[in-house]
DOGULUM-419390 format. One record per residue: residue in one letter; chain; y, x, z of N, C-alpha, C in turn. Coordinates in Angstrom, 2 decimals. Layout:
N
{site 'A','A',{Y,X,Z},{Y,X,Z},{Y,X,Z}}
...
This chain:
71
{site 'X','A',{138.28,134.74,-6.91},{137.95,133.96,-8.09},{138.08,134.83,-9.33}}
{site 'X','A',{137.05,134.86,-10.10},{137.01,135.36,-11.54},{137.64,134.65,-12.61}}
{site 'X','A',{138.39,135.00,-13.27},{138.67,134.30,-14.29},{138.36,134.83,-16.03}}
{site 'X','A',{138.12,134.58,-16.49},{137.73,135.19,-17.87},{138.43,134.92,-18.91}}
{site 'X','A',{138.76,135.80,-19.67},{139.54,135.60,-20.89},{138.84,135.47,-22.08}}
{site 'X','A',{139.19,134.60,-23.12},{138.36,134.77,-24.66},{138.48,135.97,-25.21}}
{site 'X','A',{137.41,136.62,-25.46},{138.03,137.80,-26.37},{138.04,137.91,-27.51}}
{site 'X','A',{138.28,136.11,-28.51},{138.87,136.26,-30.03},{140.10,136.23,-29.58}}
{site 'X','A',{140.54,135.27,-28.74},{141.94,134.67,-28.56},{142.82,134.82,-27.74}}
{site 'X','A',{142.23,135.42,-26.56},{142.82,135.60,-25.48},{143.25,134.18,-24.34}}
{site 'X','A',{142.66,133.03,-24.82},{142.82,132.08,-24.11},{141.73,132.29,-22.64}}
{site 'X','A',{141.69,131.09,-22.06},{140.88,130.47,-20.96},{139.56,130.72,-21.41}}
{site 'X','A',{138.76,131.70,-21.14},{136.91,131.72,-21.31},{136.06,130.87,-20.29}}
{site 'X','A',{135.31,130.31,-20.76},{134.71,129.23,-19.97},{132.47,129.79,-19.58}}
{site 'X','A',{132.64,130.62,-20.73},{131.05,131.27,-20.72},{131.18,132.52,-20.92}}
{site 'X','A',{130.28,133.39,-21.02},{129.84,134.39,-21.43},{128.24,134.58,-22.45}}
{site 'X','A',{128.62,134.70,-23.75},{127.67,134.67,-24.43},{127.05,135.51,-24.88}}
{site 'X','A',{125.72,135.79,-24.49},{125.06,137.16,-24.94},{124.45,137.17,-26.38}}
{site 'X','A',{123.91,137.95,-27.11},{123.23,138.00,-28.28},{122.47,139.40,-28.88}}
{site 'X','A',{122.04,139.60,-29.50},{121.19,140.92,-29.96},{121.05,140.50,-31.26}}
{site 'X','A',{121.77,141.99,-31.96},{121.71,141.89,-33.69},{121.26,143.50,-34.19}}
{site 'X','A',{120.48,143.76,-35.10},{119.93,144.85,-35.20},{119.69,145.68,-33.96}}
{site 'X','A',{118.90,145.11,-32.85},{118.41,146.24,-32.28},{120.17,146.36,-31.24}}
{site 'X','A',{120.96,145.83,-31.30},{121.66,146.30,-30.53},{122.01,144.80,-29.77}}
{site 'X','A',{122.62,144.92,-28.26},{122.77,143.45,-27.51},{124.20,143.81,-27.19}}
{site 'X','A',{124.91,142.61,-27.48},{126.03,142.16,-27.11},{126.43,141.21,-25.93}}
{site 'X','A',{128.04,140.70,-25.46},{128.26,140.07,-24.86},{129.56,139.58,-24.88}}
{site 'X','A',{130.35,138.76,-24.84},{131.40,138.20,-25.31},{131.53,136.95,-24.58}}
{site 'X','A',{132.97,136.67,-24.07},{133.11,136.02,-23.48},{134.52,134.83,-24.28}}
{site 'X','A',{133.48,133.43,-23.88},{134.66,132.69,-25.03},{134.70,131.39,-24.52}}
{site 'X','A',{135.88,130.66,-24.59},{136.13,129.20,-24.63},{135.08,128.47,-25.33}}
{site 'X','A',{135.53,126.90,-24.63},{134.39,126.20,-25.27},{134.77,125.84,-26.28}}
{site 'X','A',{135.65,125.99,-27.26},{135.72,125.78,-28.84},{135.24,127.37,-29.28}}
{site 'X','A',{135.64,128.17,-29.23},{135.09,129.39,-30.04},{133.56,129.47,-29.52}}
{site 'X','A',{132.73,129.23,-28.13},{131.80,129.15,-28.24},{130.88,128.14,-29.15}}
{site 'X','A',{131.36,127.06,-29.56},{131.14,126.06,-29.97},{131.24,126.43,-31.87}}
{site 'X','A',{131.87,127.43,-32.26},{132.36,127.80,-33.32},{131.52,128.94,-33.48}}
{site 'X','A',{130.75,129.62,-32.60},{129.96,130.82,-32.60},{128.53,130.26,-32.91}}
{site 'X','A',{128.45,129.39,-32.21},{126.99,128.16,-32.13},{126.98,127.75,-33.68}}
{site 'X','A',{128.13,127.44,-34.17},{128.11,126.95,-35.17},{127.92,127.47,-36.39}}
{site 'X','A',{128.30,128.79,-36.48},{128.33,129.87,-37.73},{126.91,130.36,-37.69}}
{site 'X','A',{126.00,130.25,-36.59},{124.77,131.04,-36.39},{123.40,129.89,-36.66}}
{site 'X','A',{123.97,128.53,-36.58},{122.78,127.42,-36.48},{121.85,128.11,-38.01}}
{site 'X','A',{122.88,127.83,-38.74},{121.85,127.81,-40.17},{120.91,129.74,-39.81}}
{site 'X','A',{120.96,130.39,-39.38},{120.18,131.55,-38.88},{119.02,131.35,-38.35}}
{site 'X','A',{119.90,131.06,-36.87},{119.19,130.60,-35.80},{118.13,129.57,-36.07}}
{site 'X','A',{118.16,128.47,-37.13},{117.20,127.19,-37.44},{115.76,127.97,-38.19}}
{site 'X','A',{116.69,128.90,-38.32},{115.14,129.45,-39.73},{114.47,130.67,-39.07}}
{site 'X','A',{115.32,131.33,-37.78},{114.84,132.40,-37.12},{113.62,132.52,-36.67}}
{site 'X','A',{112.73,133.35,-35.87},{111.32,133.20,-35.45},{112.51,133.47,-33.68}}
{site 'X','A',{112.13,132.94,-32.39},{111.77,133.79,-31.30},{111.08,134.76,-31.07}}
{site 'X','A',{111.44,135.45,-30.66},{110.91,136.78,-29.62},{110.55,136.74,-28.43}}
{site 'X','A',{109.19,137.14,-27.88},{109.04,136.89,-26.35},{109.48,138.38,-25.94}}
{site 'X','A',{109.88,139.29,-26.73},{110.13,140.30,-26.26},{111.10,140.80,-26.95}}
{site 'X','A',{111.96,141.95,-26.37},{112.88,142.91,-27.08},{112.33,144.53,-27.72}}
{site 'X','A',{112.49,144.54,-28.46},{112.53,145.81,-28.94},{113.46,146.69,-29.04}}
{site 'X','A',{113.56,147.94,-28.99},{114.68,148.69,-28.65},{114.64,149.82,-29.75}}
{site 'X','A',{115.68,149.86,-30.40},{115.74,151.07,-31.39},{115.35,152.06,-30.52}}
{site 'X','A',{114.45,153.23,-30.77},{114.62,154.69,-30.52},{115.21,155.53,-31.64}}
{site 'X','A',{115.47,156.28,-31.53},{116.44,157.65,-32.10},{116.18,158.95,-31.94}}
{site 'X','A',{115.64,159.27,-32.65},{115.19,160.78,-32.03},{116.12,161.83,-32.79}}
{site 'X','A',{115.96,162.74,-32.30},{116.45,163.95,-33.21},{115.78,164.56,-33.68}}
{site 'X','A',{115.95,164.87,-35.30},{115.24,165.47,-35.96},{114.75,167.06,-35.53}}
{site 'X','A',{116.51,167.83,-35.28},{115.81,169.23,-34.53},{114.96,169.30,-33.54}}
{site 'X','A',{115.19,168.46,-32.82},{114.27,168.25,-31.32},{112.85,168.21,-31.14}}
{site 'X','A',{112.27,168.74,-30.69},{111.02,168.41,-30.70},{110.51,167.42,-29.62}}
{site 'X','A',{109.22,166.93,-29.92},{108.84,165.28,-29.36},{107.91,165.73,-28.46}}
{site 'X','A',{107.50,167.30,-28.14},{106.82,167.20,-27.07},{107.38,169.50,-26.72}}
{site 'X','A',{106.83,169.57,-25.77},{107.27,171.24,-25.30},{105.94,171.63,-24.90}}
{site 'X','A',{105.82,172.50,-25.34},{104.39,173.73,-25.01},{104.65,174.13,-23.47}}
{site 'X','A',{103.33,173.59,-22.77},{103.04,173.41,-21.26},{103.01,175.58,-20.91}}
């Protein structure tokens, strides 16, 4: 059996909640009041947000680097 801990509080975790903010994805695992409190701080966002059918992924290149090598 798995058990999960909150990781604001350290209590009893009941979900695991994923999310993506600038290009980067998270995961956090929380009771059903801090999930409920996470839901809650994000509605007014989330109400005005667009969906995505897709992800986009930062790339990063390096400037010294070059983006292609002479065959």
């Amino acid at each position: 059996m798995i058990t999960l801990e909150d990781d604001i509080d350290g209590s009893e975790a009941v979900e695991t909640i994923t999310f993506a903010l600038d290009g980067d994805d998270y995961e956090i695992d929380l009771s059903a009041a801090n999930a409920e409190g996470l839901r809650e701080a994000m509605k007014p966002y989330v109400s005005t947000a667009r969906k995505t059918t897709g992800r986009k992924r930062k790339t990063r290149r390096n400037a010294t680097r070059p983006s292609s090598f002479p065959i």
